[in-house]
C-alpha positions as CSV (number, residue, x, y, z in Angstrom):
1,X,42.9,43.7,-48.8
2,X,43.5,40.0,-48.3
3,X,40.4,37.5,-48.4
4,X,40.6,36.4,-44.8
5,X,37.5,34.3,-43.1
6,X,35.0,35.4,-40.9
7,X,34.5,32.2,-38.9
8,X,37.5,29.5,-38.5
9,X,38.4,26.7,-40.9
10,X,37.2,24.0,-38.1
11,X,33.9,25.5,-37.4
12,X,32.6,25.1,-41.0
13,X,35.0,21.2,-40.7
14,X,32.0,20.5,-37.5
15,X,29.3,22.0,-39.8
16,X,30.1,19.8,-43.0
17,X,30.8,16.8,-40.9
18,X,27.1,17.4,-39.1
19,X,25.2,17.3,-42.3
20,X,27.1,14.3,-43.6
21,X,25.8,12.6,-40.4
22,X,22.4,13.9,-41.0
23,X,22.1,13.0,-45.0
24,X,24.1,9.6,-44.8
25,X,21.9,8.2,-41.2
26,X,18.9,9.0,-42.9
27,X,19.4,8.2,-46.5
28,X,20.4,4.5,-45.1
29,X,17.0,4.6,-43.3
30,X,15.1,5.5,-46.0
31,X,17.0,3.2,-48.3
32,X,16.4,0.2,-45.7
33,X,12.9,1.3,-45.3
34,X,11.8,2.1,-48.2
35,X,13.0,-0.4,-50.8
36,X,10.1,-3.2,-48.9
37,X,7.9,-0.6,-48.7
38,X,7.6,0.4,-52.9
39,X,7.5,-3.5,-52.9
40,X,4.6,-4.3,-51.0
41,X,3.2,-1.5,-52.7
42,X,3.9,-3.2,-55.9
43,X,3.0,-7.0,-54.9
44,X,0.2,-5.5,-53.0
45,X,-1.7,-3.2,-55.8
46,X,-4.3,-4.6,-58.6
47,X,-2.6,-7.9,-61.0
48,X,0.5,-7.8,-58.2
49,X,1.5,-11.9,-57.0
50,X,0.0,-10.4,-53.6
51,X,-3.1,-8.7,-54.5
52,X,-4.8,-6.9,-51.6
53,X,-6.2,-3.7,-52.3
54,X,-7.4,-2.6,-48.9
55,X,-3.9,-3.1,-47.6
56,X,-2.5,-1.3,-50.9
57,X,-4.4,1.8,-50.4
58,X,-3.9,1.7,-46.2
59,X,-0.2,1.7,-47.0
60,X,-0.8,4.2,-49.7
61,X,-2.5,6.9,-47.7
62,X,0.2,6.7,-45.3
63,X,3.1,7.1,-47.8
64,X,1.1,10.0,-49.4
65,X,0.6,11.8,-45.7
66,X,3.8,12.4,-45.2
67,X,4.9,12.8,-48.6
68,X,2.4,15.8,-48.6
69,X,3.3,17.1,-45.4
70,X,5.8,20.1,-45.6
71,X,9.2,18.9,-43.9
72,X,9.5,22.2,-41.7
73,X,5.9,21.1,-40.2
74,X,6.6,17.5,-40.0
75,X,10.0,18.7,-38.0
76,X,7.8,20.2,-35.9
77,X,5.0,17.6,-35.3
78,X,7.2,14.9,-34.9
79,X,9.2,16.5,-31.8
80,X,7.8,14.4,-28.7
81,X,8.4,11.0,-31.1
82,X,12.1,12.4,-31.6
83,X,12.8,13.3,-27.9
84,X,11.4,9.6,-27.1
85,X,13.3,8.1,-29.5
86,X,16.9,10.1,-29.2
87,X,16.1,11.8,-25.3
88,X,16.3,15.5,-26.9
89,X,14.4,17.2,-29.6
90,X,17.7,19.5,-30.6
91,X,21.4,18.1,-32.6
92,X,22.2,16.1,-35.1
93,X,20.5,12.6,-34.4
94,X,17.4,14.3,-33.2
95,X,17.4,15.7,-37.1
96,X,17.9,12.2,-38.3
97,X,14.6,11.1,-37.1
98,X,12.5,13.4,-38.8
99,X,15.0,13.4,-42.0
100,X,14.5,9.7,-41.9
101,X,10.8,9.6,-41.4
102,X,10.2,12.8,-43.8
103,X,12.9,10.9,-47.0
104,X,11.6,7.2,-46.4
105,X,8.2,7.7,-48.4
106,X,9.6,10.0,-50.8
107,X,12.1,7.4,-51.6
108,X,9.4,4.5,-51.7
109,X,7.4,6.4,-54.4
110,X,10.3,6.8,-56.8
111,X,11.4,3.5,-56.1
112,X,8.0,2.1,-56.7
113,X,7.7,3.4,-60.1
114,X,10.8,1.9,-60.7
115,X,9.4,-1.5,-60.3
116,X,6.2,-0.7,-62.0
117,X,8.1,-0.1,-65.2
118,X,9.4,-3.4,-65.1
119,X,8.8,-5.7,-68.0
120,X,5.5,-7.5,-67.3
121,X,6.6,-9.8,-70.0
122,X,9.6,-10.8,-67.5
123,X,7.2,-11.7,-65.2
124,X,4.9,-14.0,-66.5
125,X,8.3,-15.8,-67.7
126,X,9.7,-15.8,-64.5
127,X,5.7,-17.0,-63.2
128,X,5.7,-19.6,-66.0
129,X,9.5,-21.5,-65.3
130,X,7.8,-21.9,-61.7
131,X,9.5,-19.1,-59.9
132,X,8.6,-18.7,-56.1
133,X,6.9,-15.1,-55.3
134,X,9.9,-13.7,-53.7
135,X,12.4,-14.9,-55.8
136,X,10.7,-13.0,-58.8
137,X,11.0,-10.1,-56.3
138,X,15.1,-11.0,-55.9
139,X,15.9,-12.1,-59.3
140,X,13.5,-9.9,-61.7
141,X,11.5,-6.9,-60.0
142,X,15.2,-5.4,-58.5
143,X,17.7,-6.2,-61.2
144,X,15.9,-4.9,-63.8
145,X,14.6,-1.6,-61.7
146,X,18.1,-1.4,-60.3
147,X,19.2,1.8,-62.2
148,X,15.5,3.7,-62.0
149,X,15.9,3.1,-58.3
150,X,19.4,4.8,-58.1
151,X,18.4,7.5,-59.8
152,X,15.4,7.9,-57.4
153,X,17.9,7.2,-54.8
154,X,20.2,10.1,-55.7
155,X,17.1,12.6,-55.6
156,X,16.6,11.9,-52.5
157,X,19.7,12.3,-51.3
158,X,19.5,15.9,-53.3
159,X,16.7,16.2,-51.3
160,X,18.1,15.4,-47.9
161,X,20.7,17.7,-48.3
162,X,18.4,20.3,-48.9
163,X,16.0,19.5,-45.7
164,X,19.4,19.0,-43.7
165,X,20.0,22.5,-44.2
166,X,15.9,24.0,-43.2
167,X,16.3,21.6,-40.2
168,X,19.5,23.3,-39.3
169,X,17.3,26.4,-38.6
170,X,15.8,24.7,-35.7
171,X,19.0,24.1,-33.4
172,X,20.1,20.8,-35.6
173,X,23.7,21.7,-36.7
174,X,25.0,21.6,-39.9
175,X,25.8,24.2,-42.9
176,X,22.1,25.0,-42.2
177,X,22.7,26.1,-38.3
178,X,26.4,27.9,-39.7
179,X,24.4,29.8,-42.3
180,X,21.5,31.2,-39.7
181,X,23.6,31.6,-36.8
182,X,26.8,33.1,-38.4
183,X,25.3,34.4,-42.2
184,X,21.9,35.5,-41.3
185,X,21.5,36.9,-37.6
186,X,24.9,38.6,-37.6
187,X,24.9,39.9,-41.1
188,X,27.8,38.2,-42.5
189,X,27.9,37.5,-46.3
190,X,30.8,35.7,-46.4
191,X,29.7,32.9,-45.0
192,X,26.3,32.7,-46.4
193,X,28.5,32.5,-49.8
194,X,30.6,29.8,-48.7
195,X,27.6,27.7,-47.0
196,X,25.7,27.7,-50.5
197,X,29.1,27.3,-52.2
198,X,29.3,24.4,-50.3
199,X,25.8,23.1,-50.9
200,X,26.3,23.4,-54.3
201,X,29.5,21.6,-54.2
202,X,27.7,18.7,-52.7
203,X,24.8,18.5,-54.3
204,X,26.6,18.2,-57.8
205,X,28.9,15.6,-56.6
206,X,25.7,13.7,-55.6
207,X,24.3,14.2,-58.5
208,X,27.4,13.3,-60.8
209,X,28.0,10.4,-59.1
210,X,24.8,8.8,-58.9
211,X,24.0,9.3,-63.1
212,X,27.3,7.7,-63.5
213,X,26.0,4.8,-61.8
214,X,23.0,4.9,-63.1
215,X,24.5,4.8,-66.6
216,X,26.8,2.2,-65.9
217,X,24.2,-0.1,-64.6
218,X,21.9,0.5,-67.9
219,X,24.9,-0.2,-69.8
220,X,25.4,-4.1,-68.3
């Protein structure tokens, strides 16, 4: 018997479209975001150009609340900001709110051990040439943390694919919605299969792509 699908070609075209949305809106966000974030984390903590530890642990606890908060619950608890900020709590750019939110702090942690693996000797020579603060920030802290913080990068788009599909489960669209709607509550294998085909498919081409970079940077 001839392999013949379940569902039609276009329908999982509108699914893999939707999550692109989803991971490439937010991952901007959190990219945006999060990059000033790990460095006033950085300028911010004990010996940083900025010192101010109050501030560094405020900022801190914040990053680590919603780091430690499971992304289903956060989806959840962040519903009446997502329907004030996108006028409904269901679809793709109400997703990207809570994606945004829920991958910015991940991001900012990975990033911010980046920068903490910085030379300090490259400081204090960039400190003793009489560099301004900020331009240490431009010129040393994010050249030399550039790879570190594209690998970080990558994971969290990994990452975002993966929430992309749980928040699917909750009316946002997607593979995530295809796979419970279609896979799971009518039974059908087939396209279970080709949803985590799919996601697999993705997530390696993520992944490939971004240790190339990665390498290719280290190797300047």
């Amino acid at each position: 018997m001839p392999f013949e699908l379940t569902i039609s070609i276009d329908r999982y075209g509108k699914a893999l479209l939707d999550t692109f949305t989803m991971v490439s809106a937010s991952a901007g966000i959190a990219l945006l975001a999060g990059i000033p974030l790990a460095i006033l984390l950085i300028v911010t903590a004990p010996g940083g150009f900025l010192e101010s530890p109050r501030t560094n642990r405020i900022v801190g606890s914040v990053v680590n609340g919603f780091r430690a908060t499971p992304f289903i619950v956060l989806l959840v608890a962040l519903i009446p900001f997502t329907r004030l900020v996108t006028g409904t709590t269901i679809g793709v750019w109400a997703a990207i709110v809570p994606l945004a939110i829920s991958a910015t702090p991940f991001f900012a942690r990975i990033a911010e051990v980046s920068l903490r693996e910085v030379d300090p000797g490259l400081i204090e020579a960039a400190q003793a040439i009489g560099c301004k603060k900020w331009d240490i920030v431009r010129h040393v802290y994010l050249p030399e943390a550039l790879p570190g913080i594209i690998g970080g990068f990558t994971i969290t788009l990994v990452a975002l694919i993966s929430s992309s599909a749980m928040a699917g489960a909750v009316g946002a669209g997607g593979l995530g919605d295809l796979a419970i709607r279609y896979g799971y509550q009518r039974f059908d294998t087939q396209v279970m299969l080709i949803v985590i085909a799919v996601l697999i498919a993705l997530v390696t081409i993520v992944q490939t792509a971004g240790d190339r970079v990665g390498h290719w940077l280290r190797s300047r």
